[in-house]
C-alpha positions as CSV (number, residue, x, y, z in Angstrom):
1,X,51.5,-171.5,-32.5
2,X,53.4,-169.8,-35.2
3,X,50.2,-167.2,-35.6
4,X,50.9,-166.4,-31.9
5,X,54.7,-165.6,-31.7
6,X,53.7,-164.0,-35.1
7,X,51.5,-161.7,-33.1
8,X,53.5,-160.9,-30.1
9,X,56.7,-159.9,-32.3
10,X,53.9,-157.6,-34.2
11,X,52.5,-155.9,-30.6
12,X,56.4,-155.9,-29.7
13,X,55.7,-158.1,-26.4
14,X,58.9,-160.4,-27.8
15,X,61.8,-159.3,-30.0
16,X,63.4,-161.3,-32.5
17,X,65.5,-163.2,-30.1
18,X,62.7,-164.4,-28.2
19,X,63.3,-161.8,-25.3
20,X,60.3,-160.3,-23.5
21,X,59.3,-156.5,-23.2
22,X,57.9,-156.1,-19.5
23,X,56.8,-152.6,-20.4
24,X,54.8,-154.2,-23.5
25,X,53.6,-157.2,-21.6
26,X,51.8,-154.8,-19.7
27,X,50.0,-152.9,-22.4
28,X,49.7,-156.1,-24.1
29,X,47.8,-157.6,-21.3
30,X,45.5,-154.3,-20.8
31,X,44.8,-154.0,-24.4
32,X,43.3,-157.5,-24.8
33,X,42.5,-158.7,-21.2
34,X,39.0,-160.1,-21.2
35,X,37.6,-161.2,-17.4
36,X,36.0,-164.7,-18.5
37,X,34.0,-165.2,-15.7
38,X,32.0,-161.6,-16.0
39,X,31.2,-162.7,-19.6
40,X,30.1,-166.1,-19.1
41,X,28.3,-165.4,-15.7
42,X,25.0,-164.7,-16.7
């Protein structure tokens, strides 16, 4: 867990009072989105 908040305070999704970034959510979530289903469909 503390890895995680460690890594969303480093990509700037959360600042140090635990507040979210919508604008950074969104990059966050384009950057390292992965669609499961196409990768496991085979």
């Amino acid at each position: 867990m503390e890895k995680l908040v460690r890594w969303l305070l480093k990509e700037r999704v959360i600042n140090h009072d635990g507040e979210l970034n919508a604008e950074r959510v969104a990059v966050f979530k384009d950057k390292y989105h992965e669609n499961i289903t196409e990768r496991t469909l085979r």
